[in-house]
Every structure is written in structure tokens, then in C-alpha cells.
N, C-alpha and C positions, 0 to 999 in steps of 0.2 A: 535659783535655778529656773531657766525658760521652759515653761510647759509647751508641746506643740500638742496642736490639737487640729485632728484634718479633717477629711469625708474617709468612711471606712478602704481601707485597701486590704486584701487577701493577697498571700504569700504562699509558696508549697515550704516545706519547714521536713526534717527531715524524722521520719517514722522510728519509733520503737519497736523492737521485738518482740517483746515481750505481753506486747499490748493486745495480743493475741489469746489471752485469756478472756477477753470480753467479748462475748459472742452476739451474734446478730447481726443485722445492716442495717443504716439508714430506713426509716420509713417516715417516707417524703407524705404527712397528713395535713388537709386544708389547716385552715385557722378554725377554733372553736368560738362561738360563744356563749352563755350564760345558758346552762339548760339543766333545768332541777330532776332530780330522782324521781324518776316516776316510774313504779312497779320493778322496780331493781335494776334499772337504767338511766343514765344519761347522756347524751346524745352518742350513743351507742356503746358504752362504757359502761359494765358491771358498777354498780355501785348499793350505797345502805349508808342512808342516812347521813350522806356527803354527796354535794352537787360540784360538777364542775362550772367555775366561772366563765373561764377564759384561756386557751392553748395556742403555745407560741412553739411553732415548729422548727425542729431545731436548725434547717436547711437556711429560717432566718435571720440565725443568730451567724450565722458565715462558720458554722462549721458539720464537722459530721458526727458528733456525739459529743455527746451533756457527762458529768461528773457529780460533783458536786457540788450544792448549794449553801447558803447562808443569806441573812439579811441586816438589815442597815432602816433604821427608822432615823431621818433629821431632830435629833433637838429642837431646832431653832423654828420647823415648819410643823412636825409631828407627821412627813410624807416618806411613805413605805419603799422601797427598795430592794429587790433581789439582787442578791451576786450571783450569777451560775456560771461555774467550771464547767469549760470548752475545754474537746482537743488539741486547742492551738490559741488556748485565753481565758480571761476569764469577760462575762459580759454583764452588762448595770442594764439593769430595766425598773424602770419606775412603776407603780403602782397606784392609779386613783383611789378613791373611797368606793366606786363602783367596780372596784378589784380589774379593771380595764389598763394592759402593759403597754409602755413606751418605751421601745428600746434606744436607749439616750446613747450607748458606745461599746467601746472593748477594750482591755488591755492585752495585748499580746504577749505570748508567752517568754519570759526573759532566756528560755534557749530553746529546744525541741519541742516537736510535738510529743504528747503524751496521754493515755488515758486517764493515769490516774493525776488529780490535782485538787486540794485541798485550803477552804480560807474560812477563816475565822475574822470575827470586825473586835477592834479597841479600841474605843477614844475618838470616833469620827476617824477609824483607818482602816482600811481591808490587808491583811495580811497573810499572803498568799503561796502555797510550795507548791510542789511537781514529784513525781520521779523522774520527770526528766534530768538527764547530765547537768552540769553546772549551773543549773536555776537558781539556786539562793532564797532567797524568802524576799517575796515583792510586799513593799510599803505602798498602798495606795489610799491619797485622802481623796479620803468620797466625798469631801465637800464641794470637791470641783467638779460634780455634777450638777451643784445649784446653775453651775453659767452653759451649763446647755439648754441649749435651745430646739427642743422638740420641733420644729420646724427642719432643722439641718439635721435632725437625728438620722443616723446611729454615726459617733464620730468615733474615732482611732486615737487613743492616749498611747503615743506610741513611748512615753517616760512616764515610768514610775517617779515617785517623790524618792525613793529609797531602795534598795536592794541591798541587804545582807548576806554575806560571804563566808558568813562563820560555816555554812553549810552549803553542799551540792545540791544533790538532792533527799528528799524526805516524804515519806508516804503521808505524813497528815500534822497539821497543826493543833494545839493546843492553847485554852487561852483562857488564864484566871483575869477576869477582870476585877475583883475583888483588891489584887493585887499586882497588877500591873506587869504579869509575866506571862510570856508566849514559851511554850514547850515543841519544841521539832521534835518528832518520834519517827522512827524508822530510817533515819537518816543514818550516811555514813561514818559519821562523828558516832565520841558517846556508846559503840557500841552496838549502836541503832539503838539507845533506851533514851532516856529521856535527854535535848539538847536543850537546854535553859540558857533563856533569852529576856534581858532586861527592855522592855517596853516603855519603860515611864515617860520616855520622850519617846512618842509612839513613833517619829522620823527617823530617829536616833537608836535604833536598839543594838544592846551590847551583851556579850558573852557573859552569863552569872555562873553556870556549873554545869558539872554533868550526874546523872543516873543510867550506870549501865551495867549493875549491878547483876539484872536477871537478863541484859542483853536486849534482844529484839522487841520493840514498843510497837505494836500495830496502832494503837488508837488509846485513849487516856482520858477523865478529868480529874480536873485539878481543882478543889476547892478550899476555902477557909471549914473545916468539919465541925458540924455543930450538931454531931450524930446523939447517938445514947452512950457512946464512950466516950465517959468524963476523961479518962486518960490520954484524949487527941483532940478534945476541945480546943478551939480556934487555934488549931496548929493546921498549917498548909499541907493537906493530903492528897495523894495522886493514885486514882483508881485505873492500875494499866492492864489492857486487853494485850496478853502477852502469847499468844497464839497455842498455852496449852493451859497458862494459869491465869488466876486473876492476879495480879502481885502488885502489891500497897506499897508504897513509901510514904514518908515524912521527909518533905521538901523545904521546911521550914527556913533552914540553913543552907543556904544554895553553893556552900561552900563543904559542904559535911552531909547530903541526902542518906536517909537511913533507911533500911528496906523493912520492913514493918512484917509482911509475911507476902511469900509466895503461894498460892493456894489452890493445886488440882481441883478437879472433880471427877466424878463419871461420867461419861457417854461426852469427852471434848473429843473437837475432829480439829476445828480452829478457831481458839479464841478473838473474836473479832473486833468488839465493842458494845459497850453497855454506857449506862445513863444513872445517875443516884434519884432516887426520888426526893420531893424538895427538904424530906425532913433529914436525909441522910442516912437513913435505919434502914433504907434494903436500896440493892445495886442489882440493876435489869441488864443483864448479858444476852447477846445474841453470837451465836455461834454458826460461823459462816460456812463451814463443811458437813454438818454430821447429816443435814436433808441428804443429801447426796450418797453418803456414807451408808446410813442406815433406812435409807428409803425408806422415810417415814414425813408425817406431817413436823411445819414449822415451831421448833421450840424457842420457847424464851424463858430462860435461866432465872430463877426468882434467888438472890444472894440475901441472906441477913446480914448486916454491919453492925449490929449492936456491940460485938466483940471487934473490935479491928485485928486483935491479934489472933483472933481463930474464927474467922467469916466459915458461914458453910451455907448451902443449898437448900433453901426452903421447901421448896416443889416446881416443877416444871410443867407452863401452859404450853400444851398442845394446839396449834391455831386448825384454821376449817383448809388448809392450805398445803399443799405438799414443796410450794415456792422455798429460796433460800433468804433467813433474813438478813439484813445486810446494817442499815444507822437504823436509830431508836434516839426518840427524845421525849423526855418526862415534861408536862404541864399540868399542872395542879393535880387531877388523881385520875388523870388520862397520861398513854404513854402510845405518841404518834411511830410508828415505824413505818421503814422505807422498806420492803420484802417483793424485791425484783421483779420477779412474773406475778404474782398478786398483789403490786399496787403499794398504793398505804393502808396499812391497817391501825385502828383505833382502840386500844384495848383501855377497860375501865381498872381502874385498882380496886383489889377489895381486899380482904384477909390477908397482906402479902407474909405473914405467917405463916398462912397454910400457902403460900403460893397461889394466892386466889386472883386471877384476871381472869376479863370478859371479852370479848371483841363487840363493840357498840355499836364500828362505823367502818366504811370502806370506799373506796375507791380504783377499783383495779384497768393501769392502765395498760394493761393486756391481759384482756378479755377471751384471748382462744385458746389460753393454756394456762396451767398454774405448774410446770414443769420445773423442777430444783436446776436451772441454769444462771450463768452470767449475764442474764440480758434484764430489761425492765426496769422499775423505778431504783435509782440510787440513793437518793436522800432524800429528807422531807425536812423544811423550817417551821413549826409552828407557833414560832412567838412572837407577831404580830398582834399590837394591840387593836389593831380594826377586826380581826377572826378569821382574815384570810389567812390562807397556809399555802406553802409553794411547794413543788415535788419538781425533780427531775428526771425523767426517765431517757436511761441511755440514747436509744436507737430514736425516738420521736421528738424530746422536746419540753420545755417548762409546761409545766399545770398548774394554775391560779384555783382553789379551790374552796369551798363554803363548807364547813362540817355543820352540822347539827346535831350539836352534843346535847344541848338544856331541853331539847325535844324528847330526849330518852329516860324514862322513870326509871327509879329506883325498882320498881314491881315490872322492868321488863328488862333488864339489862345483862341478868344473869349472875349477880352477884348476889350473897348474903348480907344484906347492908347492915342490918340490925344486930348481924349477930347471934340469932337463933337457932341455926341449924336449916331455917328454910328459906330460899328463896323464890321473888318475884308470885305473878300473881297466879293462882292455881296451887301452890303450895303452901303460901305463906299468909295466915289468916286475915293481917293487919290490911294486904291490900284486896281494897274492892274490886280493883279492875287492874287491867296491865297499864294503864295511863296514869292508876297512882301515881306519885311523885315519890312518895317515903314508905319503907317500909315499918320504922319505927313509930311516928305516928301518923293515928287514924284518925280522921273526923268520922266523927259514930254521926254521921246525916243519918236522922229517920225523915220517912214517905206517911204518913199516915191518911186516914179519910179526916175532911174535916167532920170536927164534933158538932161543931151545929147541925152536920147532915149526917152521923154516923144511924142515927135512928130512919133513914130510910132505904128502902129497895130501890135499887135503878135497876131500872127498866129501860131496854134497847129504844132507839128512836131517831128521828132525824135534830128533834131539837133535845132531845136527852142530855143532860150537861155530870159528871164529872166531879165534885168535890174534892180536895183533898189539902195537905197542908205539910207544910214544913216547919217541925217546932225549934224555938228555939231550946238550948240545954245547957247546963254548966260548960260541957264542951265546945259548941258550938254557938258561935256567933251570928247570927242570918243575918243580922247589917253587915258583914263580909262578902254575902251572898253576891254576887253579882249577875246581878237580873234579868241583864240581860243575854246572857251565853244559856240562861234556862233551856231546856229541852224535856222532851217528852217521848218516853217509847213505852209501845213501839206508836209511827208513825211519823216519829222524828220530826214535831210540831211544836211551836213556841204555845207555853202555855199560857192563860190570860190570869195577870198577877189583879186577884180583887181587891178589891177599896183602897184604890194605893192613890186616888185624889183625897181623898181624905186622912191616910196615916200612913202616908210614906211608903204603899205598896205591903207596911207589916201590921199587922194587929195581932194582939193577945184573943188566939183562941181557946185560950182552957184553963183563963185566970190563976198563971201560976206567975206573975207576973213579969213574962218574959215573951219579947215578942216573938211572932210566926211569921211565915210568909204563906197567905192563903193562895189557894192555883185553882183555876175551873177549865175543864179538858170537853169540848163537846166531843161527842164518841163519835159520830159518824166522820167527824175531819182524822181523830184517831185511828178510823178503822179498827175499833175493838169490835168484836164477835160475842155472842150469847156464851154464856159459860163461867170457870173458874179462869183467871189469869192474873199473869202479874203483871204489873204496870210498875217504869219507873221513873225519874224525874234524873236530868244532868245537870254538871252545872260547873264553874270553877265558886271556892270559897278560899279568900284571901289568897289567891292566886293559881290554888292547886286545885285540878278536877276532882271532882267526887260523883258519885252515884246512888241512888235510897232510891228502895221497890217496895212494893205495897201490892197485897194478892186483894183483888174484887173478884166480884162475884156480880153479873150480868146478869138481870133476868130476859125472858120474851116479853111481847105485850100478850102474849095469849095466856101465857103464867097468870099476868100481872088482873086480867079478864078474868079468871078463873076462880084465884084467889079473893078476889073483890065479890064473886057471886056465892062462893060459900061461906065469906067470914061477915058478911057487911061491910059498914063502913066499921065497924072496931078492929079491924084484922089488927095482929100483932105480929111480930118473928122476934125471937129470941136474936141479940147479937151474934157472929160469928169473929169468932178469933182462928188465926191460922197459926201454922207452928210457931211463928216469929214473934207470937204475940200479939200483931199488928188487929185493929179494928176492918173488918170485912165490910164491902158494903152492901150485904147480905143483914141487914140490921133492922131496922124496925118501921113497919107500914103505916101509918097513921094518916086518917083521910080528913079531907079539909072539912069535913062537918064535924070534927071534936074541936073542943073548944080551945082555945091558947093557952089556958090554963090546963086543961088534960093532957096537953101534951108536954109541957112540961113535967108532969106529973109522974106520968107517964115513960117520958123518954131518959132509958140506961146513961148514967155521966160515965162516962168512955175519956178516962186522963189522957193525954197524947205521952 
């Protein structure tokens, strides 16, 4: 078959009715570029801990509002791909590695304009519905992106490879790749439940069976299950968002599908769509009506699967949001949602037992409301393997976007990670600081004075220097230390790593025969003050930050004057120990006219 391939042409294409449930207008925004989260903005965008890269307005993708998205990474190149669902198309934009868009073309819509349109990829194919009239399910191989030429971009594929007829129209696609079968839901076949659709010759797809058991299928997946029921282990099961219940089949038999259970719950307004997580054992619902209904903030449906035959309702996250949510998609033990008027939101997994998620991360690409409407982000793709993630938002346009998830500790994320009943830091003992990494384990870092110097008094001054040491311990490694991220507070100063020409920056100070890393702190670059304080030392070890503080004990020089005139030179001070057990450097004075020998003699052995 002849491909034609031209320079873009626009067409007026005749309007739906109904499309009038999606509210808002165009909002005609420059182009963006790269601009990181700073103090809970990006270039003028709400956001936490997600930057935007790059914003492609939707006026120039040649139409007036965006739908849905998917992605397309090459085999053969390993080069990144959005599809986004136009009103009147769908359109191909390329992605660098500097997450920077080219938009290479369009495919036009196979009848009506429409708002809603929906595609899934198989096999190096884009496979694409509508609720438009007589659309069918568009075949498109995105290989034939390789021969455009960003130069002549954005061209007009005005042929599909393929267009199947088995259906009209359908609210959304489905698509096991496991198994080489695409599901139309909500179409007018089947009942509107499930339309099963043989892909294996991904050009070629053919009618396999129908589910239309429970009727109307708004949204579905379909998996190989590899859950905690052994009784549906690797049999092909289909988790459908069925607008009041969740309801399961076994698709196995595409000639014979069997409904498995139909499954209510409380507080549904409209079942919309949810996501399994990777192991299978719980199913994340969003429910597209009840913000509205019960004017209240965004819920997400926590489902257990351990039982397929009697699924029920773990608990329900509450977001910081009163927006409606709309897709959701699971990555590793984050789960990306698209939630209209507040954007994407990034929630971590934890307990999903108790129903435990966190919101980590965000991105809101309308920023002047969080209003339960039809307007704002539609969907979110986030399984690219470069970390970029794309959003669509209705009224505006593609968002190319950077999360920074490995940024966010286990001791600040809001989850129970360990287990114990407390989370993050302030609650939970294990973490030092909110930039822990784990709450389960703790690198026990001690700060200690070093022992060679624990037997003296410091005394304030301009050349005054600082002692102190980092031991090593059964726990603890200090050849892990990395020596150079060291820090010092307060006055946030690298501190001076002793005799490291001579043994590696570590030596054994307190012959237990394991090394230390010694540090000397001059006080005046410190800014330490006369008095009791703590001091403490930062740092990463084997990759994760830690923190170890140590209380001294400053003298005056007019102390230091005073003390010298009423003890001699024999003055002595008894060590000082602080609650933590730590050696103070309130410790012992001994004047340079005793001999080397009295001072050893002399001087408390202080174990680190």
C-alpha cells in the first residue's frame, strides 16, 4: 500500500455534542523551557519535587485540545516518542535525551472530530479509537517515523497501515502485550464490555470474542496474573472499571470469557479506572465522580487481589487536593496520576494493606484552582526509560517533565517503610535526619573529640583548632566515608581531614584496630561561641547521608588566664561526659612544662 506523506494541512471536521462535558477553552501558552523547582515553582507552575522540561502548546500541534497520551520507544534506536490524542488526531513528537520535542506529524482522525480518543502501542504499532461515529481502531506503524525528516516536520500521514471495522466507535483501548491482544471497551459491540481483538499480526487484527457480561467497560487491564491467587495464576485476567463496580474476568478462552466477580463498594459515584501494582496483590481505582458528589478531597481506591474471587477495599488516600482524578499508572512502588485541575500527582506505595500512600511529587498544570472540573491534566505516560514522563493537559498542551523521586528519603516521604508503626524523621528513631535514605537501617556514625586531645580544654581564639574524630565500628565503615561531601556545623565548613598524606586521610585512634577519620575544625572559620554546644559533622557513607554530633564545651582565654593562676602549671579538670556518653572537650589541662611522660600518665584513656 502507498504511504502519502505531505507538509501538515488542517481541515474543519464536523463536531460532537457531547463533547461538551469538557470544560474550559484553549489557552493559547508561549513555549516553555527547562526550569527546575525552585521554592515550589517552575516557571510559574506549582510544583514538588518535579521540574518542567519543556511545553508544547497545544495551538501547535494544529488543534484545540489534547486527550490522551501513550509512548513509543524504537528498538532499533532506543529514541523516545509521545503519541498525544488531538481533537481532530493523533500527533508523533520525538523526544531527545535533553527531553527537547520535535514534532515530526499527525495522523487525522479516520471520521469526526472528538474529544475523547484513546491509543495504546503493540509491536512497533500505535493503535488508536475515538468516540467518534465510524472510526474503527486506526493501525499506525511508527516505524515510519524513522524517515522523517525534522527538517520538513510536522508532515500529514494522511493513511493509516490499517483500520479495523469490527467496531465504530469505543471510549478506550486495551492492550496485553504479553499476549498479543487489544480489548475495545465501551464500544457499541459486545455490549460496550469487553471487544477482543487478535493483534498478533499487529496490520492484521481480527475479531477473537466478546465480554459483555457486566455490560459497560469504561477502562480495563488486562494481564497474564501472577497475583497471590494461585487459583488464576498465569491465566489472562481483566480488571474492568465498570462505572459502579470493579468486575474481573478470565479471558483466557477468548471464545468462553468467564466473569470472576462483580465487586461494589462504598462511596462509588463512577467507576473510572485503576492500575495493578507490578506484583498484582492490590488494584489502584480512581473514581471519576464522587470529588464532585461529595465535595471532598481527591480519593484513590486502595483494592486487595489476594483473593480474585472476593477483592475488597483496603483504605482510601485522601490527596492534599479537592481536583477529580482522572488515569493512574503504577512504576515500581510509585503510582503517576493525571488529576485534572492539580496536575500530576506522584504518590509513593507503602502499607497498601492498610491502604498506605504518600504524595512525594507534583506538578500542577493549573496552578489558580484545584476545582473538582473537567478541565486540566488528562493523562500521564511514565515509562520511559530515560525518566522523562509526558502529561497532557486538555486546554494547554504536552508537558515533557523530570520527576525527582531518588531525591526523596524514606525519613521524609510520609510512609511507614520499616514497619513499625512510625514514620519519617521526628517520629521514627532509626532516622537521623529527614534526608535519611532508610528507615530500617541506621548507620550508628559517632562524632567524637579526638582521644589524643580529649585531655585538653579549648580555649576560644583566632588560631584555637578543634579536635575531633570519626570512629570506625562493627557497623560502620569510614573507608565508605566519602570525604569529600564532609561538612561541618554549624558554619557549614569543610573540615581539614588529618594525616591523610601519610595513611589515607584514616588512622586508628584508640587502637582497637580499626580505622578513624580524624578532622580539625579551626573555631573562628566555625564561628563557635564560648559556652556548651553541639557541633556536628555531615557527610554521605556508601552513598547515603548521615549526620554524628558531639557536645563541647568552649572556654574564654580569661577562664583559661585565671585557671592557670590559681592551679599552676599542674591544673587538672576531671573529664566531662554529656548525656550521650560522648567525651566533652571540657577534659583535662595539662601545661607544657610536665613532662611526656606525666602526661601520659596522667591523661584519662577516653575509648571512642
Amino acid at each position: 500500500m502507498a504511504l502519502l506523506i505531505t507538509s501538515i494541512t488542517c481541515f474543519p471536521l464536523l463536531s460532537l455534542a457531547h463533547d461538551q462535558e469538557i470544560e474550559g477553552e484553549t489557552e493559547d501558552l508561549p513555549p516553555s523551557q527547562h526550569a527546575p523547582c525552585v521554592e515550589g515553582t517552575s516557571s510559574g507552575y506549582l510544583c514538588s519535587n518535579m521540574e518542567l522540561v519543556h511545553f508544547v502548546p497545544v495551538r501547535s500541534l494544529n488543534s484545540t485540545s489534547t486527550n490522551d497520551i501513550w509512548g513509543w520507544t524504537d528498538p532499533l534506536t532506543g529514541e523516545e516518542y509521545a503519541i498525544v490524542g488531538l481533537r481532530n488526531g493523533t500527533a508523533f513528537i520525538h523526544i531527545n535525551e535533553f527531553g527537547h520535542p520535535t514534532y515530526l506529524g499527525r495522523l487525522p482522525t479516520n471520521s469526526f472530530q472528538s474529544s475523547w480518543r484513546d491509543i495504546k502501542v503493540y509491536d512497533n504499532h500505535a493503535y488508536i479509537v475515538s468516540e467518534a461515529p465510524r472510526h474503527g481502531m486506526q493501525v499506525f506503524d511508527l516505524t515510519r517515523l524513522r524517515a522523517v525528516d525534522p527538517a520538513n516536520a510536522p508532515v500529514t500521514f494522511f493513511l493509516s497501515n490499517f483500520v479495523y471495522q469490527g467496531i465504530g466507535s469505543a471510549h478506550n483501548v486495551v492492550i496485553n502485550e504479553d499476549t498479543g491482544f487489544a480489548y475495545a471497551v465501551g464500544a457499541g459491540s459486545c455490549s460496550g464490555g469487553l471487544h477482543m481483538i487478535d493483534i498478533e499480526i499487529p496490520a492484521r487484527p481480527q475479531f477473537a470474542g466478546c465480554f459483555g457480561q457486566d455490560r459497560y467497560t469504561h477502562d480495563a487491564q488486562c494481564v497474564i496474573y501472577h497475583g497471590p491467587d494461585a487459583d488464576y495464576q498465569g491465566r489472562e485476567i481483566c480488571f474492568n472499571s465498570n462505572e459502579d463496580t470493579v468486575t474481573i474476568a478470565d479471558v483466557t478462552d477468548k471464545a468462553a470469557p468467564v466473569m470472576i466477580v462483580r465487586a461494589p463498594y462504598f462511596g462509588s459515584a463512577y467507576t473510572h479506572q485503576g492500575w495493578l501494582t507490578e506484583d498484582h496483590a492490590h488494584f489502584l481505582l480512581d473514581d471519576e465522580l464522587d470529588e464532585r458528589r461529595s465535595a471532598g478531597n481527591t480519593r484513590t481506591f486502595v483494592w486487595d487481589m489476594s483473593d480474585l474471587d472476593a477483592p475488597f477495599v483496603t483504605g482510601v488516600h485522601r490527596g492534599a487536593t479537592t481536583s477529580i482524578d482522572h488515569n493512574q499508572y503504577v512504576l515500581g512502588n510509585h503510582v503517576f496520576q493525571a488529576n485534572y485541575r492539580s496536575g500530576i500527582r506522584v504518590l509513593r506505595l507503602g502499607d497498601l494493606s492498610e491502604g498506605e500512600l504518600a504524595e512525594v511529587a507534583y506538578f500542577d498544570t493549573t496552578p489558580s484552582d484545584d476545582l473538582p472540573a473537567f478541565s486540566g491534566t488528562w493523562s500521564v505516560y511514565p515509562y520511559f526509560k530515560s525518566g522523562y514522563i509526558v502529561a497532557t493537559d486538555i486546554n494547554r498542551g504536552l508537558y515533557i517533565l523530570w520527576p525527582r523521586l531518588d531525591a526523596i528519603s524514606e525519613c521524609s516521604d510520609g510512609i511507614d517503610n520499616d514497619g513499625d508503626g512510625q514514620r519519617d524523621f521526628g517520629e521514627d528513631p532509626t532516622c537521623w535526619g529527614p534526608n535519611a535514605r532508610s528507615e530500617s537501617e541506621r548507620f550508628d556514625v559517632q562524632l567524637t573529640i579526638d582521644p589524643r586531645r580529649a585531655h585538653r580544654k579549648l580555649f576560644a581564639g583566632r588560631r584555637a583548632r578543634l579536635y575531633l574524630a570519626i570512629p570506625g565500628s562493627d557497623t560502620v565503615d569510614v573507608e565508605k566515608i566519602d570525604l569529600e561531601s564532609l561538612r561541618f556545623h554549624p558554619g557549614d565548613i569543610t573540615p581539614k581531614i588529618r594525616n591523610h598524606k601519610k595513611s589515607r586521610h584514616l588512622k586508628d585512634l584508640n587502637d582497637d584496630q580499626r580505622p578513624d577519620v580524624p578532622l580539625r575544625i579551626r573555631l573562628d572559620k566555625a564561628a563557635l561561641e564560648e559556652g556548651v554546644q553541639d557541633v556536628c559533622v555531615s557527610g554521605l557513607l556508601a552513598g547515603d547521608p548521615f549526620e554524628a554530633c558531639v557536645t563541647v564545651e568552649i572556654f574564654s582565654k580569661r577562664h583559661h588566664r585565671r585557671a592557670k593562676r590559681r592551679n599552676g602549671k599542674n591544673f587538672v579538670a576531671k573529664p566531662s561526659i554529656n548525656a550521650a556518653g560522648a567525651v566533652t572537650a571540657n577534659a583535662v589541662q595539662n601545661m607544657k612544662s610536665r613532662s611526656k611522660a606525666e602526661k601520659n600518665q596522667n591523661a584519662p584513656d577516653h575509648p571512642l
